[in-house]
C-alpha positions as CSV (number, residue, x, y, z in Angstrom):
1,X,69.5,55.6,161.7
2,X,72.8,56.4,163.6
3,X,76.0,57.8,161.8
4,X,77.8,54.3,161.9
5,X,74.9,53.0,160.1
6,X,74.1,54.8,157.3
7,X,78.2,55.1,156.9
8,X,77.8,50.9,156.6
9,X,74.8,51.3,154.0
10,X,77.1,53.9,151.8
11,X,79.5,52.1,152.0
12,X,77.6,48.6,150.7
13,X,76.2,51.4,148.5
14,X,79.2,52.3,146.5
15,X,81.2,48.6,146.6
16,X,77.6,47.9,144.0
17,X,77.0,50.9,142.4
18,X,80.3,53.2,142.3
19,X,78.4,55.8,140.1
20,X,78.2,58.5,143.1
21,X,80.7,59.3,145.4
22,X,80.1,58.5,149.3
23,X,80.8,62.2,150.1
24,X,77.5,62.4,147.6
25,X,75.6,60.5,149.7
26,X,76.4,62.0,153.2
27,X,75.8,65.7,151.5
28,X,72.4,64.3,150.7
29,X,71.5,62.9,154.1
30,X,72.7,66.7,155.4
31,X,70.6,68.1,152.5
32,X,67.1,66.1,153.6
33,X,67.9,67.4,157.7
34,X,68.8,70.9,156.2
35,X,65.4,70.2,153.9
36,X,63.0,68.7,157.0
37,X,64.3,71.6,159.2
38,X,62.9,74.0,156.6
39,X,60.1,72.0,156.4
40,X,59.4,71.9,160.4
41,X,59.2,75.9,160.9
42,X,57.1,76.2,157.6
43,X,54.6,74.1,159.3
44,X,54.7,74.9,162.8
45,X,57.7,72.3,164.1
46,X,55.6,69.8,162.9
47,X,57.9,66.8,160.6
48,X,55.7,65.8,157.1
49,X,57.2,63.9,154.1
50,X,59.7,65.9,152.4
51,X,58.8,65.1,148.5
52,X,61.1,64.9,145.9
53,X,61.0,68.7,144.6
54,X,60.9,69.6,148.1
55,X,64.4,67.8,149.2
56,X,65.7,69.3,145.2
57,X,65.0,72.8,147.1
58,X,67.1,72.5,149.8
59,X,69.7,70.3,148.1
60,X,70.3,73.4,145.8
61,X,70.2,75.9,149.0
62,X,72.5,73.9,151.2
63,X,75.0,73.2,148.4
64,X,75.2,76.8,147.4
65,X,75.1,77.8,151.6
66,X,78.3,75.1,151.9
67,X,80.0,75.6,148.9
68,X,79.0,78.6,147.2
69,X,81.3,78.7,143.8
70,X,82.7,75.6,144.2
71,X,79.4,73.5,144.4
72,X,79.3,72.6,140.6
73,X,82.5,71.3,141.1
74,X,82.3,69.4,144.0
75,X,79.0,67.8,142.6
76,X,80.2,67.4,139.3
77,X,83.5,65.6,141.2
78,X,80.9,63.3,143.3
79,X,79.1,62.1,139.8
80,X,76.3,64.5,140.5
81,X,75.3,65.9,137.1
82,X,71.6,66.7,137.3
83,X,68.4,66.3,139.4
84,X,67.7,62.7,138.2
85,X,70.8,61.9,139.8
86,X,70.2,62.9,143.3
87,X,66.8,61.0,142.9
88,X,68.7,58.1,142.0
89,X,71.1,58.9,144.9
90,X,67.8,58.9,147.2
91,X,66.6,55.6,145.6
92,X,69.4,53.7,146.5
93,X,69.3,54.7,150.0
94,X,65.7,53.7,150.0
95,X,66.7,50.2,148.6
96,X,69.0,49.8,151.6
97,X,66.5,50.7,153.8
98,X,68.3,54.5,155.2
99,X,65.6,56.4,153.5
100,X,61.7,56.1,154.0
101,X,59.4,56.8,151.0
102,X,55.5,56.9,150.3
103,X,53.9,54.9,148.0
104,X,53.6,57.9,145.7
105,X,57.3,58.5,145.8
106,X,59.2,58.0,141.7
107,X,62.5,58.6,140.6
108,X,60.6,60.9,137.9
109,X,59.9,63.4,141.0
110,X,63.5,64.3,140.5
111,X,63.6,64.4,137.2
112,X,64.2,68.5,135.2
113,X,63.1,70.2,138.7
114,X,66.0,72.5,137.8
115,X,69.3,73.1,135.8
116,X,72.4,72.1,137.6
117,X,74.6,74.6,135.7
118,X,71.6,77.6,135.9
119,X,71.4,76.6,139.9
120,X,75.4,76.0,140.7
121,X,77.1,77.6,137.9
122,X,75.3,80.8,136.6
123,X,74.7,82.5,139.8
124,X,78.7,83.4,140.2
125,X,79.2,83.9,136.2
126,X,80.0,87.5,135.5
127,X,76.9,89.0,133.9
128,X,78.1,89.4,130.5
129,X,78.5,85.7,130.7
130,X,74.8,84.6,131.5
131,X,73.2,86.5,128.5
132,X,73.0,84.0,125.3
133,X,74.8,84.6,123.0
């Protein structure tokens, strides 16, 4: 889908369903080409479905490789709280025909794949900080 496109169907998004941000949805369309390049030179430059875990991989890299500190904020900023939300994210892009899926493909792929605060936050807490208490 060209840029102009999928700006159109995040857009149309948002005006519905103002729950995420549209700089959350264009992060997540980076995330998935950042994901399926990973994907590609895993498996010998050849493209496969990206599955829900998969794309939760290298939304987590790529945030922390853009933002580093600042990603919980940013997210949190966007309305991106959790893992469930960026499969929600996904599905709504799906709905408006941007993303593809599989037959196989749920929302509860996304769902407790990770922690956002033990993926965004605790890696730049001082480590006095990330022992409980």
């Amino acid at each position: 889908m060209q840029g102009s496109s999928f700006h159109q169907a995040v857009e149309l998004i948002v005006t519905r369903d103002a729950r995420y941000a549209p700089g959350a949805f264009f992060f997540l369309k980076e995330a998935l080409d950042f994901t399926v390049q990973r994907v590609m030179e895993d498996n010998q430059g050849v493209p496969r479905h990206v599955s829900g875990p998969e794309l939760l991989e290298g939304f987590r890299d790529h945030a922390l490789e853009q933002f580093g500190p600042m990603a919980s904020t940013l997210l949190r900023v966007w309305g991106v709280r959790c893992c469930a939300d960026v499969g929600e994210m996904v599905f709504l892009l799906i709905e408006s025909k941007v993303f593809g899926r599989q037959e196989s493909d749920t929302k509860q792929d996304f769902h407790g794949v990770y922690d956002f605060h033990e993926a965004f936050t605790a890696p730049f807490l001082p480590r006095r900080r990330r022992q409980p208490a």
